[in-house]
N, C-alpha and C positions, 0 to 999 in steps of 0.2 A: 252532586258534589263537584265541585270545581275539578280540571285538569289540572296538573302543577311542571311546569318546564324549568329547568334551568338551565340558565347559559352563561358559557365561559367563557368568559372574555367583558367587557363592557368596551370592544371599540364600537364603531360608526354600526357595523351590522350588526353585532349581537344586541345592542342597543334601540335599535331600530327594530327588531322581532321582537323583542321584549315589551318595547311599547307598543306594537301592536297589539298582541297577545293581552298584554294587560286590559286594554281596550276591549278585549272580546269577553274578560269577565276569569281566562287561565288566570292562574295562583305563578308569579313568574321571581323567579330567585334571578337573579346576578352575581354572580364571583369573579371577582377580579385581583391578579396578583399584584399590582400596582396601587399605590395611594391615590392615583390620580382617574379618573373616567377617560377612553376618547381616544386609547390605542394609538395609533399613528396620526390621527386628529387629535391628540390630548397634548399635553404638555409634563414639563420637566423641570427643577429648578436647578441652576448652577450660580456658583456663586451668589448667589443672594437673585436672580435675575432667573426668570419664567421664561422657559423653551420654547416652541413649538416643537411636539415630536417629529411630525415631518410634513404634512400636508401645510399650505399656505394659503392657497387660492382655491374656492369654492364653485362651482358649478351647477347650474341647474334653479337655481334661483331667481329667478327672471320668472316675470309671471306668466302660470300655467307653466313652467319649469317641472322637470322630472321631479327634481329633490323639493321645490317648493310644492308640489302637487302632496308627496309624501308629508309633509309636516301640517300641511292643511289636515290632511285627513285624520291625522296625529292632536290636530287644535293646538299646534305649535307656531308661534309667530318669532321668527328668526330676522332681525332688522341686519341690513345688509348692506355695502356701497357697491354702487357697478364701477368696476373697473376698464375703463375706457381704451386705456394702454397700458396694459396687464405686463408686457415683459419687451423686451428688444433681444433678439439672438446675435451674439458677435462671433462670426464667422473670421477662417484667418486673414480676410483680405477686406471684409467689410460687414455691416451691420446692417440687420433685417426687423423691422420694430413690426409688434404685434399689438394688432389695434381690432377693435372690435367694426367701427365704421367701414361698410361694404368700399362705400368710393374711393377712401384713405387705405383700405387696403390692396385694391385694387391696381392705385396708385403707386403707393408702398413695390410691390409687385413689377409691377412697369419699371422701376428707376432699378432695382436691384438685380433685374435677371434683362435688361435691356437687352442684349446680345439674343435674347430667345424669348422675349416678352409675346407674343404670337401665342408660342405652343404652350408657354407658363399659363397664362389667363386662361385658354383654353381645357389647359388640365385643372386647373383650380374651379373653372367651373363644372369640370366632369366631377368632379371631388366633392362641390357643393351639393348637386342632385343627388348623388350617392347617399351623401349623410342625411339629407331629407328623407331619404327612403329610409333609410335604416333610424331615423329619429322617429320614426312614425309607428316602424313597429315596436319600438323599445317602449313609446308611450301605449300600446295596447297590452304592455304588460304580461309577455309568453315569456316562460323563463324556460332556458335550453338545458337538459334535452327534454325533450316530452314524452315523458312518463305517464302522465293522468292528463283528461279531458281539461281541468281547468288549469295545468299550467301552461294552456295556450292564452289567456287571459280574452280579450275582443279579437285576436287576430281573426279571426275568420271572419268577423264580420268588415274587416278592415281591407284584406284579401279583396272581399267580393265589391267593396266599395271603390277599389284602387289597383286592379286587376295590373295595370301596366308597371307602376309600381315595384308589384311583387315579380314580374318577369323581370324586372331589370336587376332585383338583389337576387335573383336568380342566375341570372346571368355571369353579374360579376362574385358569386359566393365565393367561390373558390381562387379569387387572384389575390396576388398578393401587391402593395403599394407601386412597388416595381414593375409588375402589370402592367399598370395602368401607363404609368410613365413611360414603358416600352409603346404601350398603344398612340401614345404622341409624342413618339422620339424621343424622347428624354431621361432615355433612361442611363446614358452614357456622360450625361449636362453636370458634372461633377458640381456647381455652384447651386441648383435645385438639392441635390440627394443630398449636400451638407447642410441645409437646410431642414429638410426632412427627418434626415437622422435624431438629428439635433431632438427635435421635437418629438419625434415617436420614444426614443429612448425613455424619456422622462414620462409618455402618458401609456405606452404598450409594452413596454419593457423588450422591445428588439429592433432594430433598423427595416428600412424599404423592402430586404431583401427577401427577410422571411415576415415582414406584418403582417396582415391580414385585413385584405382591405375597407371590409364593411365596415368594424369597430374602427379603424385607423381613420376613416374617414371622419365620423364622430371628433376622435379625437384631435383633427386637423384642424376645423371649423366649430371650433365650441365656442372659440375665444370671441367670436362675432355671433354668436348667438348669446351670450352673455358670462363674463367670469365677476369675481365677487371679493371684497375684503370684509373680514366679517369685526367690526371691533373690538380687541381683544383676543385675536386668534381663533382657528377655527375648534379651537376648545369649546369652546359657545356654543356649538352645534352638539357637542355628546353632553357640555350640561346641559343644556335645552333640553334631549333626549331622557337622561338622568330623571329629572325636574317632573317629568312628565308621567314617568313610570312610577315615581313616587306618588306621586298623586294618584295613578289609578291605582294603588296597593300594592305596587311589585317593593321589592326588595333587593338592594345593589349593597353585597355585602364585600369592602376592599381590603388589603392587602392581606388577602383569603386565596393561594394559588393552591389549585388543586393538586390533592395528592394519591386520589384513587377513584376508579371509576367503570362499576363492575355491573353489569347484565344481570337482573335478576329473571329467567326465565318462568317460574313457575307465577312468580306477580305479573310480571310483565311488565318491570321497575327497574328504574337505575339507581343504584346505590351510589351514591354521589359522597365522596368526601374532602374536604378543606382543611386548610388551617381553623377556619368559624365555622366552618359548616359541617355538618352531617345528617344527610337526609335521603330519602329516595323519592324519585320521580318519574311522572309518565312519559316526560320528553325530556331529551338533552340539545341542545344547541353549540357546537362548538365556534369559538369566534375568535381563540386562539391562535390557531393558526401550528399547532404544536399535537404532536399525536399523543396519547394515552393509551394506544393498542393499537392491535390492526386493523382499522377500517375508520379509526375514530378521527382522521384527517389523513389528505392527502399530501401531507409534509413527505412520507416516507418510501412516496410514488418516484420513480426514476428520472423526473422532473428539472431541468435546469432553473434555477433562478438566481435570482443577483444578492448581493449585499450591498451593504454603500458604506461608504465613507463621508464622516460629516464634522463638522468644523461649525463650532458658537463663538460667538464674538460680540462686543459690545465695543461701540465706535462713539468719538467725541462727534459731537452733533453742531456745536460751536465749530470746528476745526474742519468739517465737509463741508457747509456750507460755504466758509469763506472760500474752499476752494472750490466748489463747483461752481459759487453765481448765482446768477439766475437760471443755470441750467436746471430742465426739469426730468428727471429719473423716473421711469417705471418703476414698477411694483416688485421684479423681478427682471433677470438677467440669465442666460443664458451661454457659455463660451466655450467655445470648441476650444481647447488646448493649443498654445503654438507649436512650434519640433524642439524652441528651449526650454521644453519644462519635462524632462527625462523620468525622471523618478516618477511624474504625475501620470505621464500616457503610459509608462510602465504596471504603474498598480492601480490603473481605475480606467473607466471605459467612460467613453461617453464625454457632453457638455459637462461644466462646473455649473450647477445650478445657483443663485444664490438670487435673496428676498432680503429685503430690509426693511425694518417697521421700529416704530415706537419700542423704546424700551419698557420694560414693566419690572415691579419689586414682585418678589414670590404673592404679594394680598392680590394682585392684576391690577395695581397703581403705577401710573406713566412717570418714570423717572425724567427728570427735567437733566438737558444738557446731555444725553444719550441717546445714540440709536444702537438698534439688535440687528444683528447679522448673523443670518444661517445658510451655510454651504452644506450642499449634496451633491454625492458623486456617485455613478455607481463602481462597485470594484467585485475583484475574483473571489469567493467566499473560502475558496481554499487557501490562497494564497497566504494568508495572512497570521495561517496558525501554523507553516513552516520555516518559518521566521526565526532565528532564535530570541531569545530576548532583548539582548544587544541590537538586532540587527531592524527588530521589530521597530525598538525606540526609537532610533535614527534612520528609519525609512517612516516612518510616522512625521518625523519632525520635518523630513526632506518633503514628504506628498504636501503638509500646511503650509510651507514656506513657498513653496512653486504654487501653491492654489493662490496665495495672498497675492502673488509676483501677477499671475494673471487677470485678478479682480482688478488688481493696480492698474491694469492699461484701459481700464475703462474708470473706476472710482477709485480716488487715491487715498487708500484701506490703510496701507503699512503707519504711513506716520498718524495717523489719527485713531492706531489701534488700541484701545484701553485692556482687554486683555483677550486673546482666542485659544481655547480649547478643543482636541480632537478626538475624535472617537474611528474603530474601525469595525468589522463584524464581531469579532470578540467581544468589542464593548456593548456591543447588541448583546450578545448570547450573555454576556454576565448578569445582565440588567433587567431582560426583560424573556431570558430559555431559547432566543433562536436565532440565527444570523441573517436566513433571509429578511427580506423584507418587499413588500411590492407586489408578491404573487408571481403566477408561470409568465412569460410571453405569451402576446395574443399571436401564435400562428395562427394558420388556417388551422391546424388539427385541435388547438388548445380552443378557439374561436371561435369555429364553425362545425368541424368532423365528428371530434371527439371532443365537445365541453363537460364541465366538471359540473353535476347535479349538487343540488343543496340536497336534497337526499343521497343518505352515507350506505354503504352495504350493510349496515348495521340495524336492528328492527329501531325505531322510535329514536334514532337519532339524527340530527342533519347539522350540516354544514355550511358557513355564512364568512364572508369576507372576502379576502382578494384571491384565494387559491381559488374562489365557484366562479360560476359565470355569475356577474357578465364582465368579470375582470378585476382589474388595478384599478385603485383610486377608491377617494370618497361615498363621491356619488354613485359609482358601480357598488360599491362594501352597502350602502344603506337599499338600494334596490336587492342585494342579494337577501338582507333583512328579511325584507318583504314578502321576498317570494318563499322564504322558510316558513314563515308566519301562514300563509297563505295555504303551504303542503300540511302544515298540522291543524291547521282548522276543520281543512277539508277533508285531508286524509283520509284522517280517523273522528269522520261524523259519528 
């Protein structure tokens, strides 16, 4: 008789065990509190016009790619564009474009940190080696921490193959970004570290000071190892998943949020119950991100993490073009704050992210004469529910207008605005039960010391998405997939 799992949530990793699992011939349910599949890769509709929930840019897809490896073995084929110049970061005093071309970035590099071009090149290729080591073991597939003999995956044989290698992530395990920078002076080079900041904030969720440099490494040099537009948003990616697990007989049953979820000891059963469902199973998968008890995630662990602040807009497409030209736009944008935007450096931290793409109708039809625009920012998750309601309105209203004011000195957003909407962790917690978003920071402890097991203290259940290793992000939520997939396979042979 078949095993039977259910998993809550349908983002990127619960989705991603699911289809594995289904694959293996498990009995796999899906519940999801949303209408939509794909979690922070999924989407939302406003105004009549389809969101992205937050993810934009796809990684790992580039052949023999992590995430392409994972959908092969899945019999999924995800058509994709490589993004060549993925985003440009505008710093307060000047602009750093991120290009995937080693020379052009190289280049890039040399014009931007001239004053210290020597130690930059030099640390950017200590950075490079770094990630190569640490890509290599991520492809042998050990998920942290190791609990059982196969959550080391091939590393050992990878170890004995690459001996130097593994000294070297030995070596630097325990530094942090700043580290490194300290080891080639630079760690004082204020125009490097705003740089850096810049970028880790958005992929490790903490600045040089405390990142962790193995994963930050990764996330330094991904963008030249391959980034991705997927058509139609990375929605594409959890229907693909969806798509898949239906086919092998799983069942994805939505806007079904759980409402109870209780250990049956003497079965050795989870008594699972929904708005649609009521059932018991031998496995639970949580992908949530949201506890049901104690041990049933580590939402309620003493854990920092962030919220965000976000901003939709739909821009005349006629009306930017006349005024950019022939000028050519990345894919994304990144802006450090200037010091006149008071309210914004006040209630959010970090770069203004923002993407722009194709507008679509709620069917995923390109609306002619439009573009979509999405801002992310991160901000204080407390912050925002001390507020009173007067004060909340018009500090809402003041963060969108200084975010618009700053898009402005790069793309002229305001007069071409058709209409923008804002959202803050409130509007997370009403919508979708929780305000973080993003998962812990990659410190050293979160990282390296102490990472979070997809196995939970709880008998037959685990845990998958941004709070396990091996982090934030897409393509980290679908490798934690995996490796749950992989603990219940094995586990319990």
């Amino acid at each position: 008789m078949s095993k039977s799992v259910c998993i809550v949530g349908a983002g990127v990793g619960g989705l991603t065990a699911a289809a594995y699992l289904a694959k293996e011939g498990y009995k796999v349910t899906v519940l999801e509190k949303a209408a939509t599949v794909g979690g922070s890769a999924g989407w939302y509709v406003r105004k009549g016009r389809k969101f992205p929930t937050g993810a934009t840019i796809a990684f790992g897809l580039e052949e023999s790619g992590l995430l392409r490896t994972l959908l092969k073995e899945l019999d999924i084929d995800l058509p994709a564009e490589e993004l060549l110049h993925p985003m440009d970061v505008i710093l307060p005093e000047w602009k750093v474009s991120i290009v995937k071309s080693p020379a052009l970035w190289a280049q890039e590099l040399k014009e931007a940190f001239h004053s210290r071009s020597g130690d930059v090149a030099r640390f950017w290729e200590a950075l490079q080696r770094i990630s190569d080591d640490v890509l290599a073991v991520t492809e042998s597939k050990v998920s942290l921490p190791v609990r059982k003999r196969h959550d080391l995956g091939s590393l050992p044989l990878h170890a004995v193959l690459h001996p130097r290698s593994m000294v070297r992530l030995a070596r630097y395990s325990l530094y942090t970004v700043e580290d490194l920078m300290r080891k080639y002076h630079l760690d004082s080079y204020e125009p490097l570290r705003q740089l850096l900041n810049a970028q880790l904030l958005d992929a490790v969720q903490t600045d040089v000071r405390e990142a962790a440099l193995l994963p930050s490494s990764l996330a330094l040099t991904i963008y030249r190892r391959g980034s991705f537009f997927i058509e139609k948003g990375m929605c594409q990616l959890a229907k693909a998943l969806a798509h898949r697990i239906k086919e092998l007989g799983g069942e994805i049953v939505k806007v079904s949020p759980l409402e109870s979820l209780i250990y049956e000891e003497s079965r050795k059963q989870w008594n699972v119950a929904s708005r649609k469902c009521t059932s018991s199973f031998d496995f639970v998968i949580n992908n949530s991100g949201i506890s049901f008890g104690e041990g049933t995630s580590y939402e309620s662990e003493d854990e920092f993490s962030w919220g965000a602040f976000r901003v939709d807009a739909i821009l005349s497409e006629e009306g930017l073009r006349e005024s950019l030209k022939e000028m050519k736009w990345p894919f994304a944008y990144q802006i450090v704050p200037s010091l006149d935007s008071p309210s914004l450096r006040a209630n959010t931290h970090g770069p203004v992210y923002v993407t722009f793409n194709h507008s679509v109708d709620r069917k995923g039809e390109w609306v002619e004469g439009e573009v979509m625009m999405t801002v992310s920012l991160h901000t204080n998750l407390e912050k925002w529910s001390k507020y009173t309601e007067d004060e909340y309105k018009r500090i809402k209203e003041q963060v969108t207008e200084e975010i618009l004011t700053e898009i402005g000195k790069v793309i002229p957003v305001k007069e071409n605005l058709l209409f923008a909407e804002a959202g803050t962790p409130l509007t997370y917690e009403r919508y979708i039960g929780k305000r973080a978003v993003g998962g812990y920071p990659l410190t050293v402890r979160n990282a390296i010391t102490k990472p979070k097991s997809v196995r939970s203290s709880l008998p037959q259940l685990y845990i998958v998405g941004e709070q396990v290793f091996p982090g934030p992000g897409t393509l980290s939520s679908a490798l934690s997939g995996y490796y749950a997939a992989r603990s219940i396979m094995k586990d319990h042979k």
